[in-house]
VOPAGU-2260 file (C-alpha; in pm, 1 decimal, decimal comma):
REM VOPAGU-2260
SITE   aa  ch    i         X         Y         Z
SITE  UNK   A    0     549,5    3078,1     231,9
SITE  UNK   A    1     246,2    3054,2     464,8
SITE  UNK   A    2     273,7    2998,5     813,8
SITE  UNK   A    3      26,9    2710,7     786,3
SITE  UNK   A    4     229,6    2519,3     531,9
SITE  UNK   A    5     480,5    2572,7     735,2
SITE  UNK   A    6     346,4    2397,1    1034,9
SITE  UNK   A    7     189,5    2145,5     778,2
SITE  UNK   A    8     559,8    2066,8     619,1
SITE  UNK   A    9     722,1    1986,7     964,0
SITE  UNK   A   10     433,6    1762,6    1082,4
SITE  UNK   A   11     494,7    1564,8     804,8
SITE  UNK   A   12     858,9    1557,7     792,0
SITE  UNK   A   13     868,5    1410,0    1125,1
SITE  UNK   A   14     619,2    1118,6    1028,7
SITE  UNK   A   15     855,7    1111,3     695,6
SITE  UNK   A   16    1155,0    1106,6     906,3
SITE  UNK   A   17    1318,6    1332,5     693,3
SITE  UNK   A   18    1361,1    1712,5     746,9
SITE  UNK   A   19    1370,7    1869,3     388,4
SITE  UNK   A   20    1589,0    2154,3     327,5
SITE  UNK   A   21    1363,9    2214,7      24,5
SITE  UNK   A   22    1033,8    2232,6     111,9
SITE  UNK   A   23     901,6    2317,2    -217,8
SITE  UNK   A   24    1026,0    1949,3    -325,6
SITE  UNK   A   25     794,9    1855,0     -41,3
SITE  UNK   A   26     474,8    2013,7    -139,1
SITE  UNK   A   27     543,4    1932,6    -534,4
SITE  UNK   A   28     530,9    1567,0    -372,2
SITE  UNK   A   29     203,8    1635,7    -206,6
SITE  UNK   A   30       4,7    1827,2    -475,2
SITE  UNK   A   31    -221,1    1596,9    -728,6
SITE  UNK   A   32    -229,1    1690,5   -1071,8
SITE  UNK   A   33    -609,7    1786,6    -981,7
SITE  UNK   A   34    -482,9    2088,3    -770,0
SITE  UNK   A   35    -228,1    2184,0    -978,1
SITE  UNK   A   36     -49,1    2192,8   -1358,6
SITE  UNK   A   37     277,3    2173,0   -1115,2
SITE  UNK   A   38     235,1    1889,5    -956,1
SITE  UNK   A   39     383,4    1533,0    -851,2
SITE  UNK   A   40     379,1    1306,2   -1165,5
SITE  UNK   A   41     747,4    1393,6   -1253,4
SITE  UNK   A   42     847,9    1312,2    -923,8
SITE  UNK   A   43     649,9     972,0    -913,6
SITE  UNK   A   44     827,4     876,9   -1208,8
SITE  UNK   A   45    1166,1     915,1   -1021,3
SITE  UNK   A   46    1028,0     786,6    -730,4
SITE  UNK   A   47     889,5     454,1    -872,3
SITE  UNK   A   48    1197,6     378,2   -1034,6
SITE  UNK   A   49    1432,8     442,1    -668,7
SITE  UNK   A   50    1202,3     226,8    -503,1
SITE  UNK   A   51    1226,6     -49,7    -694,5
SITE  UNK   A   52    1600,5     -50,3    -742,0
SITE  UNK   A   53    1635,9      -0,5    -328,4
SITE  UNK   A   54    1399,1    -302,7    -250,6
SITE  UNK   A   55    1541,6    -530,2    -532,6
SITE  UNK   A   56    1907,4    -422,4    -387,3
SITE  UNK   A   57    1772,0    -502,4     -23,5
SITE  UNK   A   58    1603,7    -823,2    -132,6
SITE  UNK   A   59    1933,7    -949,9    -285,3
SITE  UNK   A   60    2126,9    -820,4      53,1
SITE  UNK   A   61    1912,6   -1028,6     276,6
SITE  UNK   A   62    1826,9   -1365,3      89,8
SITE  UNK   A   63    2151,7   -1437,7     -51,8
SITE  UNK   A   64    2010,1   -1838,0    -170,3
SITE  UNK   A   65    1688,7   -1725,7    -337,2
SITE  UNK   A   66    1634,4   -1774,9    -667,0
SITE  UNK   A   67    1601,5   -1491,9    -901,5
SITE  UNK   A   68    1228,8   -1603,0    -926,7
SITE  UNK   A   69    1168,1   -1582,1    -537,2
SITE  UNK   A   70    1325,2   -1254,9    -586,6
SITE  UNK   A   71    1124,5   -1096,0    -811,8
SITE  UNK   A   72     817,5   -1233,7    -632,3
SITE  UNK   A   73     883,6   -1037,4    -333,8
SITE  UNK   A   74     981,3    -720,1    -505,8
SITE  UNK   A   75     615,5    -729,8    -670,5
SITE  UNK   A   76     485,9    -818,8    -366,6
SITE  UNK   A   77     644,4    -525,5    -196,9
SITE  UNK   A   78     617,4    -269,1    -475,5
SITE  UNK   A   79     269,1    -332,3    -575,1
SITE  UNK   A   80      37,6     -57,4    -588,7
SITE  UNK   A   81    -162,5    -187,6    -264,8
SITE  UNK   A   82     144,9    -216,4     -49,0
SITE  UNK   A   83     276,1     128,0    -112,6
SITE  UNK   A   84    -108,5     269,1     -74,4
SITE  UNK   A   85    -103,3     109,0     243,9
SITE  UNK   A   86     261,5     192,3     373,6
SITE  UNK   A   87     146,3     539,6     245,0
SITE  UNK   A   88    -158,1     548,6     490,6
SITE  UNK   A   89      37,9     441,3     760,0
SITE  UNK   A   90     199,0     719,4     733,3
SITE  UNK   A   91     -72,9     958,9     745,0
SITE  UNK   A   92      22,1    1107,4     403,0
SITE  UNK   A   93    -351,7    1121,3     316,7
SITE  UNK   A   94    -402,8    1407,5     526,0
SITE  UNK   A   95    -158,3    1600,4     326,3
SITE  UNK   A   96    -249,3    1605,0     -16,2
SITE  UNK   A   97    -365,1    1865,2    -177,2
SITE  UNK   A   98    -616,8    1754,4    -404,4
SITE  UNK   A   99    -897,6    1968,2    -632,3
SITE  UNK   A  100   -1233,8    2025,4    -560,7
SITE  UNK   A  101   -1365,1    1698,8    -727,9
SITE  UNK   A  102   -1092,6    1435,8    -629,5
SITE  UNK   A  103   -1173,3    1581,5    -248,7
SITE  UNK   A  104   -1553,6    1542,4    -243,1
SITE  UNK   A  105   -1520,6    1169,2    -453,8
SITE  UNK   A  106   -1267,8    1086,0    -124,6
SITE  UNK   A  107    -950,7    1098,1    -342,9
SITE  UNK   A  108    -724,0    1159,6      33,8
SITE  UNK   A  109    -809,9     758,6      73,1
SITE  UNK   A  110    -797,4     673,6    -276,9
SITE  UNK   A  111    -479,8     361,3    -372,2
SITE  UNK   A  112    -401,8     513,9    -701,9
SITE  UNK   A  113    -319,1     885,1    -566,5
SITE  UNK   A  114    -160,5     736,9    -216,7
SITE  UNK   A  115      78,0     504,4    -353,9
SITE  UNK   A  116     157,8     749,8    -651,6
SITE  UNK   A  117     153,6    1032,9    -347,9
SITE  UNK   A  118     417,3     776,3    -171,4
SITE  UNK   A  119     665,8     738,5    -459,5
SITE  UNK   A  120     658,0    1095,8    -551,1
SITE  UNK   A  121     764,5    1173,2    -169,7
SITE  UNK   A  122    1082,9     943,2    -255,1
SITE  UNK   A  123    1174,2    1102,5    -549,5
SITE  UNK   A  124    1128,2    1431,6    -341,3
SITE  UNK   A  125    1342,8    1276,3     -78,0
SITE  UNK   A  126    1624,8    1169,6    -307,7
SITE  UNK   A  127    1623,1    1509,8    -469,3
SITE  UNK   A  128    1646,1    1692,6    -178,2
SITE  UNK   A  129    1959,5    1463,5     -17,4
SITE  UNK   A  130    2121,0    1118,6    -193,9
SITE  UNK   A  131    2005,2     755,2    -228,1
SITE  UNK   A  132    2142,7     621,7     151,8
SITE  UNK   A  133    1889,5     891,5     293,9
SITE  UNK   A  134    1609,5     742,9      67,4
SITE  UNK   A  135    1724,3     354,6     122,7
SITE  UNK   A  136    1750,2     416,7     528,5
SITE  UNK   A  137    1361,3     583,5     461,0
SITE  UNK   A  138    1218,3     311,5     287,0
SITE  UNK   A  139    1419,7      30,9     491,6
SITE  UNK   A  140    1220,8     173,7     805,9
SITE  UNK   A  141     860,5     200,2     666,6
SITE  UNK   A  142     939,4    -183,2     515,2
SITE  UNK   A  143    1088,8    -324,6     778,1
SITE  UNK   A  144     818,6    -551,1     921,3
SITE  UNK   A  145     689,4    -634,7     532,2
SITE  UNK   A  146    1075,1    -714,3     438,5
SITE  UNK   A  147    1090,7    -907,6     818,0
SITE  UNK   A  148     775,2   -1109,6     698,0
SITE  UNK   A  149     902,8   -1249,2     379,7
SITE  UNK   A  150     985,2   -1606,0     327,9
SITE  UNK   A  151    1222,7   -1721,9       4,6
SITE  UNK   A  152     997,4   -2025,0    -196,7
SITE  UNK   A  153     668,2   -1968,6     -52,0
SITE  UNK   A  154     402,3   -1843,9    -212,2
SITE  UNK   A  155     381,1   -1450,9    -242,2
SITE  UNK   A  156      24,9   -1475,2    -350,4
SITE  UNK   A  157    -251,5   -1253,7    -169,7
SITE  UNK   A  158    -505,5   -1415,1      38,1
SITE  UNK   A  159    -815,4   -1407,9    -238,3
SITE  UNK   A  160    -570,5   -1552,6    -513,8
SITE  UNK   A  161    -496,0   -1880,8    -268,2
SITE  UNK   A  162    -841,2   -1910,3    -167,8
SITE  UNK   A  163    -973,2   -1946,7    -508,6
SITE  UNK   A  164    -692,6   -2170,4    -602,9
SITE  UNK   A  165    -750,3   -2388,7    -318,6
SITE  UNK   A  166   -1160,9   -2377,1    -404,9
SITE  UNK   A  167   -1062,9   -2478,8    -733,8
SITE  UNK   A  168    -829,7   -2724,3    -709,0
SITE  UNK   A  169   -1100,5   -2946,4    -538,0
SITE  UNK   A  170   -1363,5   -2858,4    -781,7
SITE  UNK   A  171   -1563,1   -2607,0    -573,3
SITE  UNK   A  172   -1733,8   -2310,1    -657,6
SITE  UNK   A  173   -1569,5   -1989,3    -613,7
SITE  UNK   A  174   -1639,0   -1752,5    -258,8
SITE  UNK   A  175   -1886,9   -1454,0    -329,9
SITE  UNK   A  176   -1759,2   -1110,0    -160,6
SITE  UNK   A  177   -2072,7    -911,5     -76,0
SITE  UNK   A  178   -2002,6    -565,6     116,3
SITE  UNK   A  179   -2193,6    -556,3     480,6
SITE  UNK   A  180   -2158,8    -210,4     567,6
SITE  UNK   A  181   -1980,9      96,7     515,7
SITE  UNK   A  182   -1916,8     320,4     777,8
SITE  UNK   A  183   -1688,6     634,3     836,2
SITE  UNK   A  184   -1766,3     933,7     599,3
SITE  UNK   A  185   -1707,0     986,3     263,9
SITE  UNK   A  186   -1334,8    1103,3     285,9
SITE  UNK   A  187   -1239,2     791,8     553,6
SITE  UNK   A  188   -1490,4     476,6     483,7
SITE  UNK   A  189   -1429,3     176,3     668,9
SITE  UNK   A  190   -1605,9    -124,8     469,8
SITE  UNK   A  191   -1700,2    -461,1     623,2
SITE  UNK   A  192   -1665,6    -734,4     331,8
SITE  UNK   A  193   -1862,1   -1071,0     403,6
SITE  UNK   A  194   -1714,0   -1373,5     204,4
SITE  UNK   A  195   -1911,3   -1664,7     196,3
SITE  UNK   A  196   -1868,0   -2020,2      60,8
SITE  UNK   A  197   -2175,3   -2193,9      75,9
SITE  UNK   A  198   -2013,8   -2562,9       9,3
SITE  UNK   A  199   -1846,0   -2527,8     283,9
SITE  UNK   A  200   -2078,6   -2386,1     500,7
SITE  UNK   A  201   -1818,5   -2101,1     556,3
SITE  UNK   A  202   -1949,3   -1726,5     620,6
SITE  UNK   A  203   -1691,9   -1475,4     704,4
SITE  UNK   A  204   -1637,2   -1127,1     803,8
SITE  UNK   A  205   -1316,4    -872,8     687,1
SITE  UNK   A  206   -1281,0    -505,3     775,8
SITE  UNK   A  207   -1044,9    -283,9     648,3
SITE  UNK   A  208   -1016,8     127,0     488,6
SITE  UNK   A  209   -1029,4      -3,1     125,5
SITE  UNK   A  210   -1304,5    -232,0      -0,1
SITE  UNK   A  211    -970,2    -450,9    -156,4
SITE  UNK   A  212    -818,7    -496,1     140,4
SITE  UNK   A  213   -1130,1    -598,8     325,6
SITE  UNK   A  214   -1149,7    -857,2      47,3
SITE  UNK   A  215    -823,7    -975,7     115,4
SITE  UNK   A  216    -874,8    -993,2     513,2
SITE  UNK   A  217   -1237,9   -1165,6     483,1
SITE  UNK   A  218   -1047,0   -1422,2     209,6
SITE  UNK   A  219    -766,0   -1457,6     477,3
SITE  UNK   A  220   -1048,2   -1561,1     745,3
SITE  UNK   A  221   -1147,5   -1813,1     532,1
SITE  UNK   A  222    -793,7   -2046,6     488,8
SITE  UNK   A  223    -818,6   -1993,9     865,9
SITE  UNK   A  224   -1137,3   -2146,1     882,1
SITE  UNK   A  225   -1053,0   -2407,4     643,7
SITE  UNK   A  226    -720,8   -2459,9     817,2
SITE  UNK   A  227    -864,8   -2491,2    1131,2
SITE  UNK   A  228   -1162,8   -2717,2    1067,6
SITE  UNK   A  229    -976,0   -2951,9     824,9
SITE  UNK   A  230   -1245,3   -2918,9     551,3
SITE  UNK   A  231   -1232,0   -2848,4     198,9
């Protein structure tokens, strides 16, 4: 094994928190079926299915009152593609990947599909290479301000979904999204999302590494404003 994967596998493993004493499981977790016929799709499976059995059994820890409904709210809100692609960038696991030629020039390192699916595959990984209180202690510490957040009975619904049920349920037309500017490079753009609703005279800016979340930040702007102003 290279000295540069080498260097590469411990880098991670400390921003993992995990020290693997099979690195092969590691890279396998890394390696997009673009760069490789063995790569981490097996392992997502596993690791899609651990994570959703450790937050569900963490959920049910914490909120011992909520209703199985609240419950399963918050695990979809948690395990969502978008969540674990973000968890997954906070992390730096981008960086990592190995990717093929096209998926690397088309900016695949940033892309939410191969990040989050890059995220569970590292779990499955990390349960393979130890037990399931290794991978619950893992994912308890790269939740822990999400799970901290959560509130039983309200509404688990992301900030563009609320806005346009608010619009709607006083008869207004819905916010356009229009993108401002994109800036960073290829690999690592950085959009700036403008949502604007003209009845209400409300013109806001979100930024953000994913044109979806940028969305969702310019959307969450907007219930400020309205908040704030007591219109709408």
């Amino acid at each position: 094994m290279s000295s540069g994967w080498e260097e590469k596998a411990e880098r991670l493993s400390r921003k993992l928190g995990h020290t693997f004493a099979d690195v092969k499981l590691l890279r396998s977790a890394i390696t997009h079926r673009s760069s490789s016929t063995t790569n981490n799709e097996r392992l997502e499976f596993l690791g899609d299915s651990i994570l959703n059995f450790i937050i569900a059994a963490e959920l049910y820890a914490r909120f011992p009152r909520a209703r199985e409904g609240d419950l399963t709210r918050m695990r979809a809100v948690l395990v969502k593609g978008e969540t674990v692609a973000e968890i997954s960038r906070e992390l730096g696991l981008g960086e990592y990947l190995s990717l093929g030629a096209g998926e690397q020039r088309s900016g695949g390192h940033q892309r939410e599909s191969i990040l989050s699916d890059a995220l569970e595959a590292v779990i499955g990984a990390l349960y393979l290479d130890s037990n399931v209180e290794v991978c619950r202690d893992r994912i308890i510490a790269w939740y822990e301000s999400r799970l901290n957040a959560l509130v039983p009975g309200s509404s688990q619904k992301d900030a563009k979904t609320r806005l346009q049920e608010h619009l709607q349920s006083r008869h207004l037309p819905l916010p356009e999204y229009c993108i401002m500017e994109t800036m960073g490079n290829a690999h690592s753009p950085i959009f700036k999302i403008k949502c604007i609703i003209a009845a209400l005279h409300i013109s806001v800016e979100g930024v953000a590494n994913s044109r979806k979340k940028a969305e969702q930040n310019a959307a969450e702007a907007a219930l400020k404003g309205i908040k704030n102003d007591g219109i709408g």
